[in-house]
PyMOL Python script that loads the backbone (N, CA, C, O; Angstrom):
from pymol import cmd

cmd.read_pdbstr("""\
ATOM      1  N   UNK A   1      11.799   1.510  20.510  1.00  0.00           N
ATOM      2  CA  UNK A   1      10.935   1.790  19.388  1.00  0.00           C
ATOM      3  C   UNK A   1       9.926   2.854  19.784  1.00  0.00           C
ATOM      4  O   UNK A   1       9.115   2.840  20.710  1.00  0.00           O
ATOM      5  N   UNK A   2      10.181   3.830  18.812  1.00  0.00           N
ATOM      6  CA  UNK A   2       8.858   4.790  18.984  1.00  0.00           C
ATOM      7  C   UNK A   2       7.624   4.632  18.637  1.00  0.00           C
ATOM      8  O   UNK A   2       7.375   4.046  17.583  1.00  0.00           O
ATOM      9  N   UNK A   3       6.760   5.048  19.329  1.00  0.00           N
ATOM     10  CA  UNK A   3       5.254   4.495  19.110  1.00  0.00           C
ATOM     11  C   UNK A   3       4.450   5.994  18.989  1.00  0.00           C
ATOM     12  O   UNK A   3       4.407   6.844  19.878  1.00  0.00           O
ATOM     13  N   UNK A   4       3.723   6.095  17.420  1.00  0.00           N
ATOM     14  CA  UNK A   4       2.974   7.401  17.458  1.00  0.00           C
ATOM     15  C   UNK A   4       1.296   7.511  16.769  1.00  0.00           C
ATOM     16  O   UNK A   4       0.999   7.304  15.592  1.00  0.00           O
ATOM     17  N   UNK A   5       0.546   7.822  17.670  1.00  0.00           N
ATOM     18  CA  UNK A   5      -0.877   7.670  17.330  1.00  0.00           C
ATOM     19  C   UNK A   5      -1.314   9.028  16.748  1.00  0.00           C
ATOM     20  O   UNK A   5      -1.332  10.020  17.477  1.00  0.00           O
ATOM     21  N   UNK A   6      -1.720   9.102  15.260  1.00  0.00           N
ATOM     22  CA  UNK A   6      -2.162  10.185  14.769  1.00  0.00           C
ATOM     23  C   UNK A   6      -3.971  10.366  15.895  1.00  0.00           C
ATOM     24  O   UNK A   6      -4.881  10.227  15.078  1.00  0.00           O
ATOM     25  N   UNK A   7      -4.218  10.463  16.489  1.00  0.00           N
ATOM     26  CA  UNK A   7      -5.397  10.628  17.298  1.00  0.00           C
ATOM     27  C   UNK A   7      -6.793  11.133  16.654  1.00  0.00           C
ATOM     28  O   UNK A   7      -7.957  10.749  16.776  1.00  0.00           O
ATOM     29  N   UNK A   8      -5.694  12.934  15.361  1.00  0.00           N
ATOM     30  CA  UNK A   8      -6.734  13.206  14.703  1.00  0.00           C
ATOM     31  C   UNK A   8      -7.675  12.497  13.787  1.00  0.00           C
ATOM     32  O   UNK A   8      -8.849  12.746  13.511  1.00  0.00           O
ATOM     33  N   UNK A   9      -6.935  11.629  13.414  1.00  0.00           N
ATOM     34  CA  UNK A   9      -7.139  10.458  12.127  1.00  0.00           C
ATOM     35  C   UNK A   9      -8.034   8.812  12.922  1.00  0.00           C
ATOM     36  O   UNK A   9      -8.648   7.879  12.404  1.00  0.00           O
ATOM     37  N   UNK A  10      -7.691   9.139  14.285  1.00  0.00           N
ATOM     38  CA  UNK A  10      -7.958   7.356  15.091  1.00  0.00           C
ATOM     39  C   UNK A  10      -9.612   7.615  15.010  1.00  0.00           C
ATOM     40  O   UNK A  10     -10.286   8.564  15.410  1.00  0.00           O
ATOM     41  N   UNK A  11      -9.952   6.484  14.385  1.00  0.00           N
ATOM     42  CA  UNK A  11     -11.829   6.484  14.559  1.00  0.00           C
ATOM     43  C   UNK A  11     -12.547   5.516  15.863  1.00  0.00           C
ATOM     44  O   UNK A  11     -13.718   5.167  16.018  1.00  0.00           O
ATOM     45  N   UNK A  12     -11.492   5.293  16.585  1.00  0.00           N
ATOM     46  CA  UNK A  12     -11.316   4.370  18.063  1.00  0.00           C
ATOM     47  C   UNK A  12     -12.291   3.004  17.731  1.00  0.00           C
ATOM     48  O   UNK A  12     -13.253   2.620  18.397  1.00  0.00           O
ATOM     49  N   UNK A  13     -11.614   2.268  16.224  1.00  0.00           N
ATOM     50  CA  UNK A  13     -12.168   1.067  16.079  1.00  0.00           C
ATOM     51  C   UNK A  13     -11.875   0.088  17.228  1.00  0.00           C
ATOM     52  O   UNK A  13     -12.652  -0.828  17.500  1.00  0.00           O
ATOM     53  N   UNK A  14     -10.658   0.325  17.934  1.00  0.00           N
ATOM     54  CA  UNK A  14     -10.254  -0.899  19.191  1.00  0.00           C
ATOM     55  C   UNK A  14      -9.608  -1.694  18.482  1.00  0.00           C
ATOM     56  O   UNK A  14     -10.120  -2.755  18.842  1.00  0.00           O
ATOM     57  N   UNK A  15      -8.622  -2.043  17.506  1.00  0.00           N
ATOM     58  CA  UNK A  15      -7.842  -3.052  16.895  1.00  0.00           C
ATOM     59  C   UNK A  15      -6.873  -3.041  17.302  1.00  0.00           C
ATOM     60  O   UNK A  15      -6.140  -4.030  17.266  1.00  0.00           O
ATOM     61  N   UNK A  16      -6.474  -1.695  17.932  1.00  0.00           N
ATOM     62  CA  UNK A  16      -4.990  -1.582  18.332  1.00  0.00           C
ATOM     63  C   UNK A  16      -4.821  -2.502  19.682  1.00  0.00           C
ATOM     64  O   UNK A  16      -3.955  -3.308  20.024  1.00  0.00           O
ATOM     65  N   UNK A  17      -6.349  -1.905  20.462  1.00  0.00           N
ATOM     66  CA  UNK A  17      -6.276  -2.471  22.008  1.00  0.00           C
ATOM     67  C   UNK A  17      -6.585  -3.823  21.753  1.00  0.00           C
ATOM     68  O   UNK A  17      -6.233  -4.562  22.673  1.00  0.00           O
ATOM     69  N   UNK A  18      -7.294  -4.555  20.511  1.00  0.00           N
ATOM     70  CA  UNK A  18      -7.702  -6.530  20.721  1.00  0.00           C
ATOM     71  C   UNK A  18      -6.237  -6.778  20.395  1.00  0.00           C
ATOM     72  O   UNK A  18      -5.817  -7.807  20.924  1.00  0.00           O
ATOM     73  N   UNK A  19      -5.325  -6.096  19.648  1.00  0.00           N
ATOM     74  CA  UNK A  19      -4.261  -7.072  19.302  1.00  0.00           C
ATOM     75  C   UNK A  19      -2.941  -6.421  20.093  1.00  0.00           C
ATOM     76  O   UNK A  19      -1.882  -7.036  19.965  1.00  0.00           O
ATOM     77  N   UNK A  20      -2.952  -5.247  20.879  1.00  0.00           N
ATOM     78  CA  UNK A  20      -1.637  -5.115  21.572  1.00  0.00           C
ATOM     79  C   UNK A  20      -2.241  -4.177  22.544  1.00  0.00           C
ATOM     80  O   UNK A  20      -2.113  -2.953  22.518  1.00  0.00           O
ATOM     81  N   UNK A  21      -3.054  -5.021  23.587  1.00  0.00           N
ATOM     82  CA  UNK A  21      -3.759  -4.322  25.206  1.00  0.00           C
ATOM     83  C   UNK A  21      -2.680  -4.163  26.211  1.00  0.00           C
ATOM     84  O   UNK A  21      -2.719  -3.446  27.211  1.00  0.00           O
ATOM     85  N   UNK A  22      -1.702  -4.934  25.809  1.00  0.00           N
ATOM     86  CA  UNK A  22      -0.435  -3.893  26.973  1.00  0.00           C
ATOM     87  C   UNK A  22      -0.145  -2.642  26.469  1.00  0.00           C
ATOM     88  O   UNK A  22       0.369  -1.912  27.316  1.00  0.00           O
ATOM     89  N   UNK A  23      -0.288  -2.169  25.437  1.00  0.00           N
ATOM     90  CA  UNK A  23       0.449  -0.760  24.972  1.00  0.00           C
ATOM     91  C   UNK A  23      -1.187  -0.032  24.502  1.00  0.00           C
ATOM     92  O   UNK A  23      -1.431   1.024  25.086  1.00  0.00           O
ATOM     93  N   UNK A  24      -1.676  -0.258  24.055  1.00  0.00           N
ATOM     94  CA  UNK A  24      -3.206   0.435  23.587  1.00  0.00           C
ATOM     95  C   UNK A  24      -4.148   0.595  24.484  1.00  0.00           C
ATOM     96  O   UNK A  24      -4.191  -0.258  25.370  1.00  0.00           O
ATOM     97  N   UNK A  25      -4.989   1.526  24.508  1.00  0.00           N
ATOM     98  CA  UNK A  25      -6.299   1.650  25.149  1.00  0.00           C
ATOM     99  C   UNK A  25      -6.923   2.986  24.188  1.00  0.00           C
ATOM    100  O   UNK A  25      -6.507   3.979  23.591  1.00  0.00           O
ATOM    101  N   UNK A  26      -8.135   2.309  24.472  1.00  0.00           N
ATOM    102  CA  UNK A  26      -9.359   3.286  23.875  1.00  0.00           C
ATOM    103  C   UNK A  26      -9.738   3.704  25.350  1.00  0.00           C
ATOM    104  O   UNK A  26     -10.055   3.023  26.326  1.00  0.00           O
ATOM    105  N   UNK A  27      -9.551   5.469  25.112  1.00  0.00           N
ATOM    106  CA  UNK A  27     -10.102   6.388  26.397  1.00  0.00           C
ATOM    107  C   UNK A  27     -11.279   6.814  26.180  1.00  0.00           C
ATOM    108  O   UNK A  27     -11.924   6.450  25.196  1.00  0.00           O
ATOM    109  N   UNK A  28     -11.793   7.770  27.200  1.00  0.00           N
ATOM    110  CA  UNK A  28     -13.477   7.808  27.744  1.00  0.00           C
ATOM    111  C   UNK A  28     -13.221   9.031  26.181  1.00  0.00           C
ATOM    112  O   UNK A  28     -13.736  10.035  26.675  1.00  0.00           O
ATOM    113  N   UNK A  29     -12.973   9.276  25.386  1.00  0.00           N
ATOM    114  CA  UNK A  29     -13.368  10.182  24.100  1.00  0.00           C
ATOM    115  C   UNK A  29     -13.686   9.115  23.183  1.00  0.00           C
ATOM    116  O   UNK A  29     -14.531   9.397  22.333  1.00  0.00           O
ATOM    117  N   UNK A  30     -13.250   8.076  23.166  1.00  0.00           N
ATOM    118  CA  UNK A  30     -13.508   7.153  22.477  1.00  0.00           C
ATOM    119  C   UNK A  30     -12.005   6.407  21.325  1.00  0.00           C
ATOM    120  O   UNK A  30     -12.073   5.381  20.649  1.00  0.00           O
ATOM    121  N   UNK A  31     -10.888   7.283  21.451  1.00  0.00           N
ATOM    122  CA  UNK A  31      -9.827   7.152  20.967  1.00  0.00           C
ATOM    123  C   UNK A  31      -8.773   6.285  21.644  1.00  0.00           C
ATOM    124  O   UNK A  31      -8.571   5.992  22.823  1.00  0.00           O
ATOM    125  N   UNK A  32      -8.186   5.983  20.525  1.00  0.00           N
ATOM    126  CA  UNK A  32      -7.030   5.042  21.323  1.00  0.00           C
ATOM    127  C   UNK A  32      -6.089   5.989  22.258  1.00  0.00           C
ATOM    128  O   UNK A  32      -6.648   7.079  22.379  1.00  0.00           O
ATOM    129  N   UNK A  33      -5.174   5.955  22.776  1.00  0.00           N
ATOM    130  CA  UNK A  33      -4.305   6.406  23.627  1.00  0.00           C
ATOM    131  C   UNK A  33      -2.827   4.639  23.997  1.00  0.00           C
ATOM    132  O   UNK A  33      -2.843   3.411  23.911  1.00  0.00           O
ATOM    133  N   UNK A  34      -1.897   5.702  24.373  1.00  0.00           N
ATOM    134  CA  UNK A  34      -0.454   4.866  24.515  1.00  0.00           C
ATOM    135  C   UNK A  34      -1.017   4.448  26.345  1.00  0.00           C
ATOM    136  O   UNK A  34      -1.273   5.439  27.029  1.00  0.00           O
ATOM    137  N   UNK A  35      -1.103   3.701  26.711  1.00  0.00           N
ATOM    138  CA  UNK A  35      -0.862   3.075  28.089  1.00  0.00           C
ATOM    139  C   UNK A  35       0.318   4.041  28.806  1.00  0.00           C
ATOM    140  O   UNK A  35       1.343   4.412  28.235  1.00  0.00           O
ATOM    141  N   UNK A  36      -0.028   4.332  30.060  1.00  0.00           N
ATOM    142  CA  UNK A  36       0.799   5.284  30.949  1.00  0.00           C
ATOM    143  C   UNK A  36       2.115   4.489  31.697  1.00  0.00           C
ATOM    144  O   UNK A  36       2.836   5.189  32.408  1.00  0.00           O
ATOM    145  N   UNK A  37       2.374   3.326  31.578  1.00  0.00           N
ATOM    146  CA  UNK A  37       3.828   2.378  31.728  1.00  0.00           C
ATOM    147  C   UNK A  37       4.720   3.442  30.241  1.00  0.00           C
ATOM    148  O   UNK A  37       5.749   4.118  30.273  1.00  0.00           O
ATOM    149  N   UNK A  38       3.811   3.171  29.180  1.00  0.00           N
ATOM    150  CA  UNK A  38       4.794   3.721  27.456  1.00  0.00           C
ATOM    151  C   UNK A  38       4.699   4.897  27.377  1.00  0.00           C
ATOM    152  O   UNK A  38       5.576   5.390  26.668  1.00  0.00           O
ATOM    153  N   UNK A  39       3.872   5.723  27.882  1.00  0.00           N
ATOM    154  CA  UNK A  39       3.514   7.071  27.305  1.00  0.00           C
ATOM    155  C   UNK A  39       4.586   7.902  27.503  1.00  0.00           C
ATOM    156  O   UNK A  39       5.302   7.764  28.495  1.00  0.00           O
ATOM    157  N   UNK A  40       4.895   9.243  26.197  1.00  0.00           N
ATOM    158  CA  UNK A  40       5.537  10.263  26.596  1.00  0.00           C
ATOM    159  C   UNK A  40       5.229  11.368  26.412  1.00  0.00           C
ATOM    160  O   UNK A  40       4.354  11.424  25.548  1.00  0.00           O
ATOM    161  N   UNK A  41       5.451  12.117  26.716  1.00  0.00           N
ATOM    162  CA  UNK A  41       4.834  13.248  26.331  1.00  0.00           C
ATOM    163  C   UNK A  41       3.012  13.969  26.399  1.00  0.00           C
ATOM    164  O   UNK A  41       2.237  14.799  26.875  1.00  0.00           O
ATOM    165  N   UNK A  42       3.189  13.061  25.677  1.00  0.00           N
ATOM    166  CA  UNK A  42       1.335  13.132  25.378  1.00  0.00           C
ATOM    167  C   UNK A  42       0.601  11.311  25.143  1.00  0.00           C
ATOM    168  O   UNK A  42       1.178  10.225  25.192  1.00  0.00           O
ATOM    169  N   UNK A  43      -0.772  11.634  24.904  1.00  0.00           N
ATOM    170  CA  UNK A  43      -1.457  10.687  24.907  1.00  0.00           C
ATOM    171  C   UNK A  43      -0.927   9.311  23.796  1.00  0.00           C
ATOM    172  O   UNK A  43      -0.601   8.148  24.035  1.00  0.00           O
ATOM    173  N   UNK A  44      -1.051  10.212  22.357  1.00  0.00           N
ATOM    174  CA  UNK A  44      -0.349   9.525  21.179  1.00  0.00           C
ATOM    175  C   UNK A  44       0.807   9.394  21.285  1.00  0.00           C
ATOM    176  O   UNK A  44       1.204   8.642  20.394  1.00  0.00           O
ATOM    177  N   UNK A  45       1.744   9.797  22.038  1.00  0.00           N
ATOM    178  CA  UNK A  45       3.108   9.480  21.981  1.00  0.00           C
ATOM    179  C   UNK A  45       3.697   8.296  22.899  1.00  0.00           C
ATOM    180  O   UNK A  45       3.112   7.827  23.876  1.00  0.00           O
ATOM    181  N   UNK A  46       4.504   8.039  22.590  1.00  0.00           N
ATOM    182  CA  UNK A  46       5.099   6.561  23.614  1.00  0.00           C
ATOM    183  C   UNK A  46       6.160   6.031  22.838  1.00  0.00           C
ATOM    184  O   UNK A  46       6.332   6.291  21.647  1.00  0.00           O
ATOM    185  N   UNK A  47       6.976   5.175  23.631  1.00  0.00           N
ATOM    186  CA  UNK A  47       7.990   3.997  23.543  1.00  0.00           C
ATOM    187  C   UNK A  47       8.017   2.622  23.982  1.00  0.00           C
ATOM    188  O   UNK A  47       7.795   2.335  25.158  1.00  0.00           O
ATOM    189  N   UNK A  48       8.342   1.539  22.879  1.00  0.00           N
ATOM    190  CA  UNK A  48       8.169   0.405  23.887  1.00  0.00           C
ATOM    191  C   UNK A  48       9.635  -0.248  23.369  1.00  0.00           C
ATOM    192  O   UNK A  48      10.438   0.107  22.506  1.00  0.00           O
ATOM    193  N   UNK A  49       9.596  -1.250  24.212  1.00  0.00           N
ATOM    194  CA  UNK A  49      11.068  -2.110  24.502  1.00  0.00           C
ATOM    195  C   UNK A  49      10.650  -3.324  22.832  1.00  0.00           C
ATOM    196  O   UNK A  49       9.538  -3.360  22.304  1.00  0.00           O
ATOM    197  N   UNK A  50      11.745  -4.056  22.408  1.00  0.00           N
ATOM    198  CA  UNK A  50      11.926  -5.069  22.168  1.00  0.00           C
ATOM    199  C   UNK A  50      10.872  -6.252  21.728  1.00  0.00           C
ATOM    200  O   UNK A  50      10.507  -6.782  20.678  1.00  0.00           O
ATOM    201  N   UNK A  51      10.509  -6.395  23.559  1.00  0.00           N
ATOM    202  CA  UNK A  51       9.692  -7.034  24.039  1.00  0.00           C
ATOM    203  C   UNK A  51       8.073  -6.943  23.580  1.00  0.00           C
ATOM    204  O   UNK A  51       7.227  -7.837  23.551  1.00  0.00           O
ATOM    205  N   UNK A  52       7.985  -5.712  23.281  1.00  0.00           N
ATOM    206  CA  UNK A  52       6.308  -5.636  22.356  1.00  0.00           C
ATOM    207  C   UNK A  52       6.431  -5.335  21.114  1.00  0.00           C
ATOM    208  O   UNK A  52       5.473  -5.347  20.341  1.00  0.00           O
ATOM    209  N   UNK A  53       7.732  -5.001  20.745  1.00  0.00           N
ATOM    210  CA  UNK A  53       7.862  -4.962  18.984  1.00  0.00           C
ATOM    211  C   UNK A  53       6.935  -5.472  17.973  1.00  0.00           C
ATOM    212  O   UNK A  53       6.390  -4.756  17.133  1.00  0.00           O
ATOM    213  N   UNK A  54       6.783  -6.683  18.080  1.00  0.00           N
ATOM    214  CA  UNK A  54       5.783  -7.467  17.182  1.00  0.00           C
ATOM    215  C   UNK A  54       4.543  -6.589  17.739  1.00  0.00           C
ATOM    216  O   UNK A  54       4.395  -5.578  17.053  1.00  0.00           O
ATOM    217  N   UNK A  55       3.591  -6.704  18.823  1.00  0.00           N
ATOM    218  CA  UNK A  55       2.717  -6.784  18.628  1.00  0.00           C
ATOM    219  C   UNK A  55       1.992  -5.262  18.089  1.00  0.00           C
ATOM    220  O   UNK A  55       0.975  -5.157  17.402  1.00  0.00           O
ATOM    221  N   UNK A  56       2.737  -4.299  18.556  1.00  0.00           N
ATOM    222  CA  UNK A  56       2.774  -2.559  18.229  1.00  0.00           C
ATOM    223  C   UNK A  56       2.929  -2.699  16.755  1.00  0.00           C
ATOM    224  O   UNK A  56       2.201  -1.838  16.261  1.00  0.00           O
ATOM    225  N   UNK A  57       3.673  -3.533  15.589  1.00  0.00           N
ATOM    226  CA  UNK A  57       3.515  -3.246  14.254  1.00  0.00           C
ATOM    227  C   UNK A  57       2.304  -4.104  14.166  1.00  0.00           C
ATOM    228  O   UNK A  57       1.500  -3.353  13.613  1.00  0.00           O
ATOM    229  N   UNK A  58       1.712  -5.208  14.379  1.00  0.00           N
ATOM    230  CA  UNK A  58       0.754  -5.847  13.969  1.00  0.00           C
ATOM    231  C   UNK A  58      -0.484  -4.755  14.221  1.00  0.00           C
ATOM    232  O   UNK A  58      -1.374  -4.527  13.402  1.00  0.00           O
ATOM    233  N   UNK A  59      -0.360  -4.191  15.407  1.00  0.00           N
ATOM    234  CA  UNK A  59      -1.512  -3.262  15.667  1.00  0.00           C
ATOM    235  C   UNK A  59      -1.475  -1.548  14.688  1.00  0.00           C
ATOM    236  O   UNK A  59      -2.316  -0.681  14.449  1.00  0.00           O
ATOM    237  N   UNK A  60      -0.004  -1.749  14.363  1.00  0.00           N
ATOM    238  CA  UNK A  60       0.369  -0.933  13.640  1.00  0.00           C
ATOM    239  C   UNK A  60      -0.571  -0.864  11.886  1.00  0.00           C
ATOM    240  O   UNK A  60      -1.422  -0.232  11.260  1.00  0.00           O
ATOM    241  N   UNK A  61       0.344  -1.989  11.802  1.00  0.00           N
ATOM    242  CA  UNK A  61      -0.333  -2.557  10.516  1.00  0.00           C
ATOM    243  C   UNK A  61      -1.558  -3.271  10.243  1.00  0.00           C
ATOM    244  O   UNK A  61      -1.753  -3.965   9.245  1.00  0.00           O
ATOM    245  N   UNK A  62      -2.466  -3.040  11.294  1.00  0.00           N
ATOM    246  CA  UNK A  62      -3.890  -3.415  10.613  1.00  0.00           C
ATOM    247  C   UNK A  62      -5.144  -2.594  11.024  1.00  0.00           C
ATOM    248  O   UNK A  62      -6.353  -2.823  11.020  1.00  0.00           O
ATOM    249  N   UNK A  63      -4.152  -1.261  11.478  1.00  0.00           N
ATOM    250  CA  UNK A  63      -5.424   0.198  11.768  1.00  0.00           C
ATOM    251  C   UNK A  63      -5.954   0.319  10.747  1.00  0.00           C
ATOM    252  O   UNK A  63      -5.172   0.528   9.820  1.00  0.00           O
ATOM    253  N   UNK A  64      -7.346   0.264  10.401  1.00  0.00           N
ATOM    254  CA  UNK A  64      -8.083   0.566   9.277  1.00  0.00           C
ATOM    255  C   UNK A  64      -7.350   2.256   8.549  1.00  0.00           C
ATOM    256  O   UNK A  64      -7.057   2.541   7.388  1.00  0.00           O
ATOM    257  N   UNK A  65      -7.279   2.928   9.598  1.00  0.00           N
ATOM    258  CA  UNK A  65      -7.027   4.236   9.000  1.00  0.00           C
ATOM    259  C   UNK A  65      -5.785   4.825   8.921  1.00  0.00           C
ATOM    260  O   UNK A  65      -5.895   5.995   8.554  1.00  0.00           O
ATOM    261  N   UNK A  66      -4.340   4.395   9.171  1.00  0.00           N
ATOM    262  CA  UNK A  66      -3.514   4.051   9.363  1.00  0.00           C
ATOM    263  C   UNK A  66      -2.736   5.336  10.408  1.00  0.00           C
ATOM    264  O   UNK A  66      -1.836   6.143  10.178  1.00  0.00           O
ATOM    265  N   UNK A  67      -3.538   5.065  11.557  1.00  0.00           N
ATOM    266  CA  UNK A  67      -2.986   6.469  12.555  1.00  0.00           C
ATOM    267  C   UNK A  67      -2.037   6.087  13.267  1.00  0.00           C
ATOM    268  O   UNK A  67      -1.408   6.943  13.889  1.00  0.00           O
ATOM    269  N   UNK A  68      -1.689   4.755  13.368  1.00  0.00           N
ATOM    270  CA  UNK A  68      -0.362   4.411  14.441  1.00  0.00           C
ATOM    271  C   UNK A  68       1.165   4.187  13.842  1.00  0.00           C
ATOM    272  O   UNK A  68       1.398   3.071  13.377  1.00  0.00           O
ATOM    273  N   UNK A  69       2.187   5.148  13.824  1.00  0.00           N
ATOM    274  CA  UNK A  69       3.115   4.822  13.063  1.00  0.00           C
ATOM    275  C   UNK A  69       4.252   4.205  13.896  1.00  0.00           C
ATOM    276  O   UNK A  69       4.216   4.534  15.082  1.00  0.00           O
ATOM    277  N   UNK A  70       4.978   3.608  13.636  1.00  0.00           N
ATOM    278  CA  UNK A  70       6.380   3.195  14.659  1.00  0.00           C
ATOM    279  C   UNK A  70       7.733   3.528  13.569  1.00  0.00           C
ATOM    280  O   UNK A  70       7.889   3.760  12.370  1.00  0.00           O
ATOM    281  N   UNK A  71       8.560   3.393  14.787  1.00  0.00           N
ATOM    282  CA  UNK A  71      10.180   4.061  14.432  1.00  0.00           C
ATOM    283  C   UNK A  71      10.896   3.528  15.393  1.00  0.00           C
ATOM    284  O   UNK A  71      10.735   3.419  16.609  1.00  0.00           O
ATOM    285  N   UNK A  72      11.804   3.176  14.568  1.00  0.00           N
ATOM    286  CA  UNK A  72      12.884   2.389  15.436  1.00  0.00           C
ATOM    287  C   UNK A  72      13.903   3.236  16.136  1.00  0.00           C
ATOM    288  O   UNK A  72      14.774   2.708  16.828  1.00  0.00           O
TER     289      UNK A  72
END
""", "prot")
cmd.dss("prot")
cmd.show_as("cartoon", "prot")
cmd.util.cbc("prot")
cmd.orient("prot")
């Protein structure tokens, strides 16, 4: 599953990191960022297994601003 953080749009509320802190972090700008185990490319970009599915849409689906998208 692809994991993609619009960054321009992230207001680094931290919802992503209380509800899925293996794959999320808020960096020293104050924005979320993909964890460096998932990351590709860049900061907003990443992949995760199976195994964090749920918690990447829950964090997905309750960004106030809706900057984190996923793709299967």
């Amino acid at each position: 599953m692809k994991v993609l953080i619009d960054r321009e749009n992230c207001i680094g509320c931290g919802v992503c990191e209380a509800l899925c802190p293996e794959v999320f972090e808020i960096d020293e700008e104050g924005l979320s960022r993909i964890k460096e185990p998932y990351r590709a490319e860049n900061l907003g970009k990443g992949e995760v297994g199976e195994r964090l599915k749920s918690c990447v849409e829950e964090a997905s689906n309750s960004c106030p601003v809706s900057a984190i998208r996923v793709k299967d």
